[in-house]
C-alpha positions as CSV (number, residue, x, y, z in Angstrom):
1,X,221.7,250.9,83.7
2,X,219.3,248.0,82.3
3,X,221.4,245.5,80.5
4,X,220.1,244.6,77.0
5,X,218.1,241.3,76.9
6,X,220.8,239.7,74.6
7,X,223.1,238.7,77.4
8,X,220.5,236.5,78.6
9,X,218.8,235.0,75.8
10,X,220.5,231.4,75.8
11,X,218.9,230.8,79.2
12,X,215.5,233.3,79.3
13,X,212.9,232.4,75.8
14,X,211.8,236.0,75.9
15,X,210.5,239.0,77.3
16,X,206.8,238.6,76.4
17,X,204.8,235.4,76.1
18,X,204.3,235.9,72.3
19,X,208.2,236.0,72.5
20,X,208.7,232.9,74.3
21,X,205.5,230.5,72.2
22,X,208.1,229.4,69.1
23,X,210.4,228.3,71.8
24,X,207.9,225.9,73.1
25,X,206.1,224.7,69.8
26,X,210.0,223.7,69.1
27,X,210.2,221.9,72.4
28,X,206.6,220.2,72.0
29,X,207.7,219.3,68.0
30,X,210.6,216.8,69.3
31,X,208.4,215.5,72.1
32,X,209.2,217.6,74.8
33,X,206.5,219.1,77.5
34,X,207.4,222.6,79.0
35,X,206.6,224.4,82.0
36,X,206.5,228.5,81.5
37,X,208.2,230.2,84.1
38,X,206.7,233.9,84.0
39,X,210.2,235.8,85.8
40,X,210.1,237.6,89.1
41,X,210.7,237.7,92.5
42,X,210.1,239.6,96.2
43,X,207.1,241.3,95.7
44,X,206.7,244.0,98.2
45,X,203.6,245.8,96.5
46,X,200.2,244.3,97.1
47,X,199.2,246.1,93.9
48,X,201.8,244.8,92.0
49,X,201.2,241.3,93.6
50,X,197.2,241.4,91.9
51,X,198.3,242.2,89.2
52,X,201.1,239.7,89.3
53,X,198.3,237.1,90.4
54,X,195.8,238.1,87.0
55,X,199.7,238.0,84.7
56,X,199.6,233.9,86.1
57,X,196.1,233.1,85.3
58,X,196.0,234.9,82.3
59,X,199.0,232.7,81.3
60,X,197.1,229.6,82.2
61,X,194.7,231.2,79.7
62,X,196.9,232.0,76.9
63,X,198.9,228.2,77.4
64,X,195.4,226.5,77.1
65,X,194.2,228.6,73.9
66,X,197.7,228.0,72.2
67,X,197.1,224.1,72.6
68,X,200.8,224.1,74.0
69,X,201.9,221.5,75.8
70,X,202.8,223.8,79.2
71,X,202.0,223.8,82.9
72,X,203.5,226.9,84.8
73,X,206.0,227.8,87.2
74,X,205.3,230.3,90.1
75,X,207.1,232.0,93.6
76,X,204.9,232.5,96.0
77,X,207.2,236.2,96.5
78,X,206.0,237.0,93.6
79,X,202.2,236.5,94.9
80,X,202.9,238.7,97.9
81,X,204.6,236.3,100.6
82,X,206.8,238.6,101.5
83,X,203.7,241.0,102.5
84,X,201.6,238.3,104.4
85,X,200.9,234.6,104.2
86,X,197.2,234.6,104.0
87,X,197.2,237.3,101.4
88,X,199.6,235.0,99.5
89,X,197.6,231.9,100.1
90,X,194.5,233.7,98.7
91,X,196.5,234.7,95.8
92,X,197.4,231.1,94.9
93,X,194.4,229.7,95.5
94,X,192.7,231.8,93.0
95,X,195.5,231.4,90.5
96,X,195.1,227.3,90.8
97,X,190.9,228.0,90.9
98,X,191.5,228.9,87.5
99,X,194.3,225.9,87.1
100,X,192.0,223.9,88.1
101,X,189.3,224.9,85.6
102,X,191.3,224.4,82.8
103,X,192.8,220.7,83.7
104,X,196.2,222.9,84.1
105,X,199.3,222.4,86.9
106,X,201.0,225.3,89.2
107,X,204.5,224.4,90.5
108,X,205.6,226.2,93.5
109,X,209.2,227.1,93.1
110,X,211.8,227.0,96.1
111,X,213.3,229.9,96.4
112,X,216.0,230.9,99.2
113,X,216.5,229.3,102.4
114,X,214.7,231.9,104.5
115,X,211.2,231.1,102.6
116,X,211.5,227.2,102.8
117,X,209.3,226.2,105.5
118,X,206.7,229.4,104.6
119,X,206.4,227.5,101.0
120,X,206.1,223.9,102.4
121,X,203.2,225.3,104.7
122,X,201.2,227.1,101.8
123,X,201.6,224.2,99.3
124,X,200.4,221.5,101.9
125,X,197.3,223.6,102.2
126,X,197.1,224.0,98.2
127,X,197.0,220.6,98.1
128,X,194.6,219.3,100.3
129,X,192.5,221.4,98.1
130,X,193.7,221.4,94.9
131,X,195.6,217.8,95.2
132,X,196.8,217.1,91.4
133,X,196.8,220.9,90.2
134,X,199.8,221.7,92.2
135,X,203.4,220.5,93.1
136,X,206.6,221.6,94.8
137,X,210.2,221.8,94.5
138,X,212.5,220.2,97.1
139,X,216.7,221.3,96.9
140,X,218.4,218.2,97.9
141,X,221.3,220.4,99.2
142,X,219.3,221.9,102.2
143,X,220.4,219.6,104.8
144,X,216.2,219.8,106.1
145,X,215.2,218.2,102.7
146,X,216.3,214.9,104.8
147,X,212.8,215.2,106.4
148,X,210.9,217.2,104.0
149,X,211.4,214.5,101.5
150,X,209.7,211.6,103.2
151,X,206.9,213.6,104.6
152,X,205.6,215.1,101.4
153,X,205.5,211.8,99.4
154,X,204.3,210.1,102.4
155,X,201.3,212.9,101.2
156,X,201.7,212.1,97.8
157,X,203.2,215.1,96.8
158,X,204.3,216.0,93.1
159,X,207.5,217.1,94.1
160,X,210.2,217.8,91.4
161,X,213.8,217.5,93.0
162,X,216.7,219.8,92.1
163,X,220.3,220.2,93.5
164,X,219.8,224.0,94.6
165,X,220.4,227.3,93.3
166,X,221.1,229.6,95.6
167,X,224.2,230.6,97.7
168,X,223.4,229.0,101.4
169,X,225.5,228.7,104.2
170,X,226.9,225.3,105.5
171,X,224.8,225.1,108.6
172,X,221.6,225.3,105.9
173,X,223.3,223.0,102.9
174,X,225.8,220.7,102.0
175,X,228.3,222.4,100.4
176,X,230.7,220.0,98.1
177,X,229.0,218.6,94.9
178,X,229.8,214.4,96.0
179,X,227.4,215.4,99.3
180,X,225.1,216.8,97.2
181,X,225.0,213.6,94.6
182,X,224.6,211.5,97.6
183,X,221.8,213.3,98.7
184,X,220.4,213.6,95.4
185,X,220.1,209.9,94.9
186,X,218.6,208.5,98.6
187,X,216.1,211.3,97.9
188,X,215.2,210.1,94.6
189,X,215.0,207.0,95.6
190,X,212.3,207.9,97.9
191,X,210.5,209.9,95.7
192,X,210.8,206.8,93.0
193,X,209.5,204.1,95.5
194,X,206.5,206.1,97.2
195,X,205.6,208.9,94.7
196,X,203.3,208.3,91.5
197,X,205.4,210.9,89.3
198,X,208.7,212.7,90.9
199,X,209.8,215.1,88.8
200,X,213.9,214.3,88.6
201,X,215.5,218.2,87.9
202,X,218.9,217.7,86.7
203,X,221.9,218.8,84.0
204,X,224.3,216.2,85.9
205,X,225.3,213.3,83.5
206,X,226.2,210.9,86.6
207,X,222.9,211.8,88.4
208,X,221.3,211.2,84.9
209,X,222.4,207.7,84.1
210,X,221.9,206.7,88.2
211,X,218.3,207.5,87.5
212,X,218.0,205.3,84.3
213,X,220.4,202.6,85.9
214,X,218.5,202.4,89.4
215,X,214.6,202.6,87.6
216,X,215.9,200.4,84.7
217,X,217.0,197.6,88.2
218,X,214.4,198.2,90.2
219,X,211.8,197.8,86.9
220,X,210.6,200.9,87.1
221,X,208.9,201.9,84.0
222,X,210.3,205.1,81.7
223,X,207.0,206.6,82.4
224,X,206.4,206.7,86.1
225,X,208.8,209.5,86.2
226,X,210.2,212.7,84.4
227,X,213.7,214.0,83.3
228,X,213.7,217.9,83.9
229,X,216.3,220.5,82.5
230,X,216.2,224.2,81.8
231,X,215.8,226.1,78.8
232,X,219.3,226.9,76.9
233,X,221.2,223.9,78.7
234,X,221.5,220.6,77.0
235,X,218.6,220.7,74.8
236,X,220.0,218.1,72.5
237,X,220.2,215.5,75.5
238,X,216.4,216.5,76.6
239,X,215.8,215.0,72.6
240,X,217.9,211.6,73.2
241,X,216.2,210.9,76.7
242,X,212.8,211.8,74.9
243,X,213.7,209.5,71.5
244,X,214.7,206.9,74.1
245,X,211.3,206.9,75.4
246,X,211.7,208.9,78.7
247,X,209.1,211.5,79.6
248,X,211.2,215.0,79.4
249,X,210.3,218.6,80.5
250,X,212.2,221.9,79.8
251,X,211.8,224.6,82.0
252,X,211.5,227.9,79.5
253,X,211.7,231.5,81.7
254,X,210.3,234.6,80.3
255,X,209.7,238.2,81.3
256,X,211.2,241.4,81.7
257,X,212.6,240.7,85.4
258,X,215.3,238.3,84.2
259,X,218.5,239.4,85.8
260,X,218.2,237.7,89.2
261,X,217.8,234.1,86.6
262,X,220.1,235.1,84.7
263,X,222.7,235.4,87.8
264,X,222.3,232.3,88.9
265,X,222.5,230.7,85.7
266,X,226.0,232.8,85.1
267,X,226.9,231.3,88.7
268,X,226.0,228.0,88.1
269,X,228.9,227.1,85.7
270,X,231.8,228.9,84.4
271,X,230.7,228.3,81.0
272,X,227.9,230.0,80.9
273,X,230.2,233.2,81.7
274,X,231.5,232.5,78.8
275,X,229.1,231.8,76.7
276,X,227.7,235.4,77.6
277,X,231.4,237.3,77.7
278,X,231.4,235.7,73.6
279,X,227.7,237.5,72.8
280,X,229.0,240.8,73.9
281,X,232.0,240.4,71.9
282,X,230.6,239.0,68.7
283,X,230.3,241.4,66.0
């Protein structure tokens, strides 16, 4: 059964692109950059994968004729890693040819455990060739991020650091939230003190004012760094932080495979269960 689209629209913009543009002119109106996150996932096809790969650039395409104020989001599943990592590297490296072209950026989004080092590999190729066009995401619950962390910004990496999403084991990640805080912080620190631009991915009101308490001590200027949050959470705190002169990002999903998003975004917080059990009640 394919469950309709309105249990997930508080946290996915839309199911097409055209969908999904209103959402981010409203975003880029208060100030706030976006980055489109075209939905999907584990790829087994290399068909489909192409055709994923011409979906991304024309996105790229469509972002830069809109004049929005978007980079994009991709998983290098969707792009075929689970097929083979050449293929998938060839894949990216077309996609951020054409990222490239148009002055554009490509985050590589982490996805479970099992792909972690696979995605570190193919991004520190991407960047030695693409540098600037292309960034990563670090979980600072995978208890490997302790070394990850200070090897990619010794690279300079654009690295934008999140808690975690996914459902890991505790030999992999830390598994109570004051462990993960912890973590959080000593790894933002680093990214702070020896990156150009970390990208700092949280909803977390302690790990928010930390940030703006340890850059406001260490005189770190509101624009050597970026507050990140996701589409349908918190908006109207993305608007303070940006009124308050911080650099701000929402991160604004779209597509027809939303249901494994939408999951974790139900698992994430028992409000957002509710929040979804209310829509399918409301008459």
């Amino acid at each position: 059964m394919k469950l309709p689209f309105v249990l997930a629209k508080r946290f996915v913009a839309g199911e097409t692109f055209d969908q999904s543009v209103p959402k981010v002119e409203e975003l880029n109106k208060h100030g706030i950059k976006v980055t489109l996150d075209l939905l999907g996932e584990n790829v087994k096809d290399r068909q489909m994968a192409d055709d994923t790969v011409e979906s991304y650039i024309q996105l790229i395409e469509k972002i830069h004729n809109a004049g929005l104020k978007s980079t994009i989001s991709i998983k290098l599943t969707m792009l075929g890693l689970d097929i083979d990592e050449e293929y998938c590297k060839d894949n990216l490296f077309k996609l951020l040819d054409v990222a490239r072209e148009h002055d554009s950026f490509v985050r590589i989004d982490m996805e479970g455990s099992d792909y972690t080092q696979a995605t570190i590999d193919v991004f520190k190729e991407a960047f030695k060739e693409y540098g600037k066009h292309v960034g990563i995401v670090i979980q600072a619950y995978l208890h490997r991020s302790k070394n990850d962390i200070p090897e990619l910004a010794e690279m300079g990496a654009d690295v934008r650091l999140c808690k975690g999403a996914y459902g890991e084991p505790e030999r992999i990640a830390l598994q109570n939230m004051p462990a993960i805080r912890e973590a959080f912080k000593e790894y933002a620190k680093i990214l702070l003190n020896k990156t150009t631009y970390p990208r700092i991915a949280t909803h977390d009101d302690e790990l928010v004012n930390w940030v703006k308490n340890y850059t406001l001590e260490k005189n770190l200027g509101k624009s050597r760094f970026e507050f990140q949050m996701l589409y349908g959470l918190r908006e109207e705190t993305m608007i303070e932080l940006t009124n308050e002169g911080y650099n701000t990002r929402v991160y604004v999903p779209y597509g027809t495979m939303w249901f494994p998003y939408f999951k974790r975004r139900l698992l994430e917080r028992k409000e957002n269960i509710f929040f979804v059990a209310s829509t399918i009640f409301k008459k």
